[in-house]
VEXDREN-2710 file (C-alpha; in Angstrom, 1 decimal):
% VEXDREN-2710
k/r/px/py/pz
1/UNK/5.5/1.8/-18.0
2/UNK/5.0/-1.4/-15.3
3/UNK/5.4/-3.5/-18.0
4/UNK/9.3/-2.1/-19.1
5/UNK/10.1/-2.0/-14.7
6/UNK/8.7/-5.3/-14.4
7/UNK/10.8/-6.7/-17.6
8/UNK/14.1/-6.9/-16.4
9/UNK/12.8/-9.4/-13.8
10/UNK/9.8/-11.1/-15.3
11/UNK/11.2/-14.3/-15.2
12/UNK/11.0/-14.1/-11.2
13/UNK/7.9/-12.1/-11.6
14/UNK/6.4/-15.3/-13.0
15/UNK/7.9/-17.4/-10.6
16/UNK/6.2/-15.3/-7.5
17/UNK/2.8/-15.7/-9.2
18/UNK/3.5/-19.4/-9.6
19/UNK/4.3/-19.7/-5.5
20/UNK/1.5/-17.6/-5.0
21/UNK/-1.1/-19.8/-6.8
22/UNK/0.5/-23.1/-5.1
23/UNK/1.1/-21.2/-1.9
24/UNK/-3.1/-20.5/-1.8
25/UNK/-3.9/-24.5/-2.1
26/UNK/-5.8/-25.5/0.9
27/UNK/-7.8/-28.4/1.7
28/UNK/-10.8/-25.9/2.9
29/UNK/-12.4/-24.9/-0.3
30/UNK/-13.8/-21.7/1.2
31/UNK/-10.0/-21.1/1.5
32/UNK/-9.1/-21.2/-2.2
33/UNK/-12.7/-19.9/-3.4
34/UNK/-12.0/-16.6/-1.6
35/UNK/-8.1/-16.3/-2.0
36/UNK/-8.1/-17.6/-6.0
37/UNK/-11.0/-14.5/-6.2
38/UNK/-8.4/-12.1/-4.5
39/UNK/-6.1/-13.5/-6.8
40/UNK/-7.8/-13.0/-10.0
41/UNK/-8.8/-9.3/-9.0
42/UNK/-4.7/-8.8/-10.2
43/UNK/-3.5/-5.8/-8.9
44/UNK/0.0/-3.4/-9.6
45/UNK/1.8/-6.3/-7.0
46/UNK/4.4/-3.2/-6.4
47/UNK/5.2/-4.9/-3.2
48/UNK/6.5/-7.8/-4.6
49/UNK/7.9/-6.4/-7.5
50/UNK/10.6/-3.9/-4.7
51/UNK/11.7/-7.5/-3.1
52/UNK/12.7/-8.7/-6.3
53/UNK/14.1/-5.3/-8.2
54/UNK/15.8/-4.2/-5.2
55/UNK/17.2/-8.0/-5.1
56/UNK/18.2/-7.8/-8.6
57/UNK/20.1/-4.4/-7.9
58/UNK/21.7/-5.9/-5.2
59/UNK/23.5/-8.6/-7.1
60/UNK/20.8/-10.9/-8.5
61/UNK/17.4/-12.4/-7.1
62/UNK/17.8/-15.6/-5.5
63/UNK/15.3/-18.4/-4.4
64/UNK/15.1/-16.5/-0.8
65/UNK/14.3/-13.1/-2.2
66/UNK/11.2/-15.0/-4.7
67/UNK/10.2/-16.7/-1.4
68/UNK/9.8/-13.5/0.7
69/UNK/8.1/-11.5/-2.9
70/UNK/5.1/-14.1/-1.9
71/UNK/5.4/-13.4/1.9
72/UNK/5.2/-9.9/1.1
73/UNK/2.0/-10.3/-1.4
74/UNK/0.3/-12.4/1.3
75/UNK/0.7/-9.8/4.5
76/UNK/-0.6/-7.0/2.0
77/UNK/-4.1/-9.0/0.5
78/UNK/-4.5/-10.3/4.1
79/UNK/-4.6/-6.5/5.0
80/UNK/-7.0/-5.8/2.0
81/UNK/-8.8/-8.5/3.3
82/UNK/-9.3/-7.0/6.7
83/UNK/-9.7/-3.4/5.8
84/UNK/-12.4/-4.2/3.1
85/UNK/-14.4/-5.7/6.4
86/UNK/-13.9/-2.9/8.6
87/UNK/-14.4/0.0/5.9
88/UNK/-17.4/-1.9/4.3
89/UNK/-16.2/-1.4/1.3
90/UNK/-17.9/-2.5/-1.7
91/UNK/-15.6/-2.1/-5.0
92/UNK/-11.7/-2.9/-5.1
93/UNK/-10.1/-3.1/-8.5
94/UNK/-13.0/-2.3/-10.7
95/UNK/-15.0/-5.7/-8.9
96/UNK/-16.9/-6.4/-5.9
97/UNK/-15.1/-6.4/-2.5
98/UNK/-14.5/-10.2/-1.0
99/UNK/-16.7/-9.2/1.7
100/UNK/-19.5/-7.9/-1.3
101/UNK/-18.9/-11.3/-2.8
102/UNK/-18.8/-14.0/-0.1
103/UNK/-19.3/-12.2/3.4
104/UNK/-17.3/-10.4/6.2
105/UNK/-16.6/-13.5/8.0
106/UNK/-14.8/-15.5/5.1
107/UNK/-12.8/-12.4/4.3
108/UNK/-11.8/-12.1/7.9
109/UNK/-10.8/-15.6/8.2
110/UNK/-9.2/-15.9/4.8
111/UNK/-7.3/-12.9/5.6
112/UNK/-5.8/-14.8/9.0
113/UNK/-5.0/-17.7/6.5
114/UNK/-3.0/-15.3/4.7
115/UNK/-1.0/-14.2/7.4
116/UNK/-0.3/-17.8/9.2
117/UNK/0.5/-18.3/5.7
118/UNK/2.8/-15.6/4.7
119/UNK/5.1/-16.6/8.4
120/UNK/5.2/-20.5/7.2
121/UNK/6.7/-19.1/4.2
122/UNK/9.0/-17.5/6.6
123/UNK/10.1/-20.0/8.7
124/UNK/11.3/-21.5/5.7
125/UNK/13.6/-19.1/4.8
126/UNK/15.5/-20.0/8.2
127/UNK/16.8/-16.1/8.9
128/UNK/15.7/-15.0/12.2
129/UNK/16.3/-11.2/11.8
130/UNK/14.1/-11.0/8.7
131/UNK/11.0/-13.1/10.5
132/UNK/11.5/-10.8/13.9
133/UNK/11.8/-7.7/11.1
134/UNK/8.6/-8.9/9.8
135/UNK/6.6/-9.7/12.9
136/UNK/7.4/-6.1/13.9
137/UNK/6.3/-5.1/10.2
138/UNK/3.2/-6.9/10.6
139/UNK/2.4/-5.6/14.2
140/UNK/2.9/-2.1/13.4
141/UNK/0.4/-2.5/10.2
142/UNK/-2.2/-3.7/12.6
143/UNK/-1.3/-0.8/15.0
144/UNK/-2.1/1.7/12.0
145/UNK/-5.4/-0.1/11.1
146/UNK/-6.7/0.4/14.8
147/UNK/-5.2/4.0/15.0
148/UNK/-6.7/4.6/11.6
149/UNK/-10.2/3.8/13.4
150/UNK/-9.8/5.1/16.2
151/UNK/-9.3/8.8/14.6
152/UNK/-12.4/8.1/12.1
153/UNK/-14.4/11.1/12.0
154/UNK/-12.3/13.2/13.4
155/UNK/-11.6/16.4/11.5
156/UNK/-8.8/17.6/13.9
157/UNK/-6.1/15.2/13.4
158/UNK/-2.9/17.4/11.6
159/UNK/-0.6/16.5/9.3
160/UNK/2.1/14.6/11.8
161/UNK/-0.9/12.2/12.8
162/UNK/-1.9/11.8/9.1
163/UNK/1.5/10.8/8.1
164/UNK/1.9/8.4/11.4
165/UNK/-0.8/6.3/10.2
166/UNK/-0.2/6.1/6.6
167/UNK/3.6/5.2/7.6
168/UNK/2.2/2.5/10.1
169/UNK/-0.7/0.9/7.6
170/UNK/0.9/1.2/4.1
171/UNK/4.3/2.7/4.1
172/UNK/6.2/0.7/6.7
173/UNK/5.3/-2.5/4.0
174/UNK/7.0/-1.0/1.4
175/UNK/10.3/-0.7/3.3
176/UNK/10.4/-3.9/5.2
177/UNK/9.9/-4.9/1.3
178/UNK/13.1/-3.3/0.4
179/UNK/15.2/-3.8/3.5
180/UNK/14.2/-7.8/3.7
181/UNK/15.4/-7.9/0.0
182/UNK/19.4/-6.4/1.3
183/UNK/18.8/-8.4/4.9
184/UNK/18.2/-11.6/2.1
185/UNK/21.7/-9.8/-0.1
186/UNK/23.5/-10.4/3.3
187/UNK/24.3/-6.5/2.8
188/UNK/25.4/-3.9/5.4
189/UNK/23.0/-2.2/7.8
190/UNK/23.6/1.4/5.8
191/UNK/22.2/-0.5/2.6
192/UNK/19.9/-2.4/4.7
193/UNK/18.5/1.6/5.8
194/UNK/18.7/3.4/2.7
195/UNK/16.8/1.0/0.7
196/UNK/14.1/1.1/3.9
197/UNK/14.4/4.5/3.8
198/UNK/13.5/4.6/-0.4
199/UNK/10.4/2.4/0.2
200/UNK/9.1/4.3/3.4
201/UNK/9.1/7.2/1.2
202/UNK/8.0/5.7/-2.1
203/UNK/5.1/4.4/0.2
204/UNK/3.8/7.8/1.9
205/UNK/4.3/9.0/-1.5
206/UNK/2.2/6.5/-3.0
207/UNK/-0.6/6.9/-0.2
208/UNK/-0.7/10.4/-0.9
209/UNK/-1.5/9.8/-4.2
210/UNK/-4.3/7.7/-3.7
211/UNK/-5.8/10.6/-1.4
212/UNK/-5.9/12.4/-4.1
213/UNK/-7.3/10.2/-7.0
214/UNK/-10.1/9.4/-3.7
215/UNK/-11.3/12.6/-5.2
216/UNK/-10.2/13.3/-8.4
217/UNK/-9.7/9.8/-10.3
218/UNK/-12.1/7.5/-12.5
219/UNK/-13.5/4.9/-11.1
220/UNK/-13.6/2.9/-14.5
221/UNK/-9.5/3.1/-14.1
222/UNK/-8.8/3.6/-10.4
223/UNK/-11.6/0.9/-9.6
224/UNK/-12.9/2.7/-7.0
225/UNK/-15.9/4.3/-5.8
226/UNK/-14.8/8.2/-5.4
227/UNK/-15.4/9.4/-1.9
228/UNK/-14.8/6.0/-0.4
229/UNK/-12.5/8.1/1.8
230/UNK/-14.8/11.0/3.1
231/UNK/-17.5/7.8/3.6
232/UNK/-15.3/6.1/6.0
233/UNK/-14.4/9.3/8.3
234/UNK/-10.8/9.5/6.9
235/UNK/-8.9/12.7/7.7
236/UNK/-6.6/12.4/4.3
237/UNK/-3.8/14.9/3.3
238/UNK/-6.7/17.2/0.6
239/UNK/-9.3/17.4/3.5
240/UNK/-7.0/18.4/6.3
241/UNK/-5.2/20.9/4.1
242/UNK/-9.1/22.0/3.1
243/UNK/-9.8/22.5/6.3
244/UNK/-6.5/24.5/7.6
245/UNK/-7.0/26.7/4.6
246/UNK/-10.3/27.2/2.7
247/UNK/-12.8/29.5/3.6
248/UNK/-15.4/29.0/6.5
249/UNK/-18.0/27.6/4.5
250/UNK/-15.7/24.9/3.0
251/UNK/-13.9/24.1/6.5
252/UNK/-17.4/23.7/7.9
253/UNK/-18.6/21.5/5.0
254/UNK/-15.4/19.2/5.3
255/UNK/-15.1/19.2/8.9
256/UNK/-19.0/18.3/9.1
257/UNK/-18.8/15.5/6.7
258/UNK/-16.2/13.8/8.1
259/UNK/-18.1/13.5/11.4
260/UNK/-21.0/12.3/9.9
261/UNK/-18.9/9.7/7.8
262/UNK/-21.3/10.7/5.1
263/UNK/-20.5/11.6/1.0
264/UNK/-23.9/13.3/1.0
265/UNK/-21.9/16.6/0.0
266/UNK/-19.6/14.7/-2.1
267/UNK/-20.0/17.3/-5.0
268/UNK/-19.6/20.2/-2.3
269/UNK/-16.6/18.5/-0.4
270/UNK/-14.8/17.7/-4.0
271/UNK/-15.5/21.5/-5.3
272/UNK/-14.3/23.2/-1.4
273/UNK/-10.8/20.5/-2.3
274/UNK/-10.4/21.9/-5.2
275/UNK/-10.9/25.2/-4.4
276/UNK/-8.5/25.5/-1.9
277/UNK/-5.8/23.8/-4.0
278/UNK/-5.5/20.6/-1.6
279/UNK/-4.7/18.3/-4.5
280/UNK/-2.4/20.3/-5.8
281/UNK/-0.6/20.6/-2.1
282/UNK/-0.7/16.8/-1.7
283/UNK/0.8/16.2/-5.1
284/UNK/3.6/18.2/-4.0
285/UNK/3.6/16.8/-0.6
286/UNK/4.5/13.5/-2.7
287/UNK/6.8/15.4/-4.9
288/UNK/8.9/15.9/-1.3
289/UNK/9.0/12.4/-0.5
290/UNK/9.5/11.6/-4.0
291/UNK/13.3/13.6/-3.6
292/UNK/13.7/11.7/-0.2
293/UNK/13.2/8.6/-1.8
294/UNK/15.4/8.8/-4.6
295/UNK/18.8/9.5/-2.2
296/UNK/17.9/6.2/-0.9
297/UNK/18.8/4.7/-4.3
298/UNK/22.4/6.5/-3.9
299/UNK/24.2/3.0/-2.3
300/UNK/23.6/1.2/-5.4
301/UNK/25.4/0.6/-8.3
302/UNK/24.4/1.7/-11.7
303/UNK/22.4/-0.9/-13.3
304/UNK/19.2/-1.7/-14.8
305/UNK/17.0/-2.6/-12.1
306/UNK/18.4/0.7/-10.2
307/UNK/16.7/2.2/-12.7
308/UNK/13.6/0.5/-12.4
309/UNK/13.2/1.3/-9.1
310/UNK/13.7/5.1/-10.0
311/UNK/11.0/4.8/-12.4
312/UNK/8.8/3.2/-10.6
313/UNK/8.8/6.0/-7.9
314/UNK/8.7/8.5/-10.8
315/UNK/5.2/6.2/-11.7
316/UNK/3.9/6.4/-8.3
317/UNK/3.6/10.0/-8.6
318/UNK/1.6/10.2/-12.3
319/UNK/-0.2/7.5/-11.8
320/UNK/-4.0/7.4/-12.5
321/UNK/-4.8/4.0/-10.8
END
């Protein structure tokens, strides 16, 4: 189904990955090694792919809106970059982490390159309320990734504080997505907050899901390690609800694992999620913020990359990877 959303702007699609590649030359080779390697991983590029649908339901993508689809792309691997260091993860899209492959401190400083980069890109689009909306966007990520660590391990957070740092770390990217595509449209600030509104939720929906696949999905597709999750002390939407409503035993078993940052039980913790239904309650957890996501489309006009944008939250919900 990405392949019919992403048709009715492929054209621009094509142009983004273009930018991208000449966007990533640098006279550092450790610069290009690392960022063609992120490159080659490919990747859904969902991010990307909002600026320019919600650009295209808007009236038509322009230069601007291909311009910020890179900016976008850049902020989000930069973030991959960082988290990969700081989670030590080893696997990302079925491959060996950048950090596996060349080393935490390339990754760290390639990710920095990324982000210096991504603002240059900026400054050339010459709108001062989309680069302030962005440096905002880009500060609240980093807030997430340090409140995400700082709550490692700890199996009291609730649901509020789960959802605050999913919003801060992944969601808030999807909507600056879709809101810097209207700001670019010259559109209203009501457009300008339903579209944010659509991607906020499409994102928290979309993390959601990947809490669940953490647990339930194939590594071979999601490419993944299962667990990666319950490894790095996360307090995800299946444990918390484990915890809050499985039996002793299972709330114990969670609640000890995720102190101990340790997937020694994994086969215990998955059976205790399952048990208790958690997967089931995140799915419908997304399913929520699915509804509140699609009311954001309402200030657009019928047309086909309207549609896409539907279909790709409807995709975000059954995806496997």
């Amino acid at each position: 189904m990405i392949e019919a959303i992403r048709a009715c702007v492929q054209s621009e699609v094509e142009q983004v990955d273009q930018l991208i590649i000449e966007q990533l030359h640098s006279d550092v080779d450790m610069v290009e090694n690392v960022g063609q390697y992120i490159v080659d991983a490919g990747g859904k590029r969902l991010r990307p792919l909002l600026v320019l649908l919600a650009g295209e339901a808007l009236g038509g993508c322009t230069e601007s809106h291909i311009r910020f689809s890179a900016v976008v792309e850049f902020i989000h691997t930069a973030t991959l970059l960082h988290d990969d260091v700081v989670d030590v993860s080893t696997l990302r899209r079925g491959r060996p982490t950048a950090n596996e492959a060349f080393g935490n401190a390339p990754s760290v400083l390639v990710g920095d390159f990324l982000y210096t980069r991504a603002f240059q890109l900026m400054v050339q689009l010459d709108n001062m309320d989309l680069l302030r909306h962005m440096a905002d966007t880009t500060n609240t990520i980093a807030e997430g990734e340090v409140l995400q660590l700082a709550r490692a391990g700890n199996p009291d957070i609730d649901e509020s504080q789960y959802i605050d740092v999913i919003t801060r770390k992944t969601a808030i990217l999807f909507a600056s997505a879709c809101q810097g595509a209207a700001m670019l449209a010259n559109c209203d600030i009501k457009t300008q907050q339903a579209l944010s509104q659509y991607g906020l939720n499409l994102g928290i929906a979309f993390q959601m899901i990947d809490d669940v696949l953490d647990y339930e999905g194939d590594p071979t597709v999601t490419g993944k390690n299962i667990g990666d999750d319950l490894n790095e002390g996360k307090t995800t939407l299946p444990l918390l609800h484990t915890m809050q409503t499985g039996s002793k035993p299972d709330r114990d078993l969670v609640a000890q694992s995720l102190r101990e940052k340790s997937t020694a039980s994994l086969s215990e913790v998955i059976a205790a999620v399952r048990r208790s239904g958690s997967l089931d309650f995140t799915r419908e957890r997304a399913r929520e913020r699915h509804d509140l996501a699609m009311s954001g489309l309402d200030v657009l006009q019928e047309n086909r990359a309207k549609a896409a944008l539907s279909d790709l939250l409807h995709l975000s919900l059954e995806r496997a990877s």
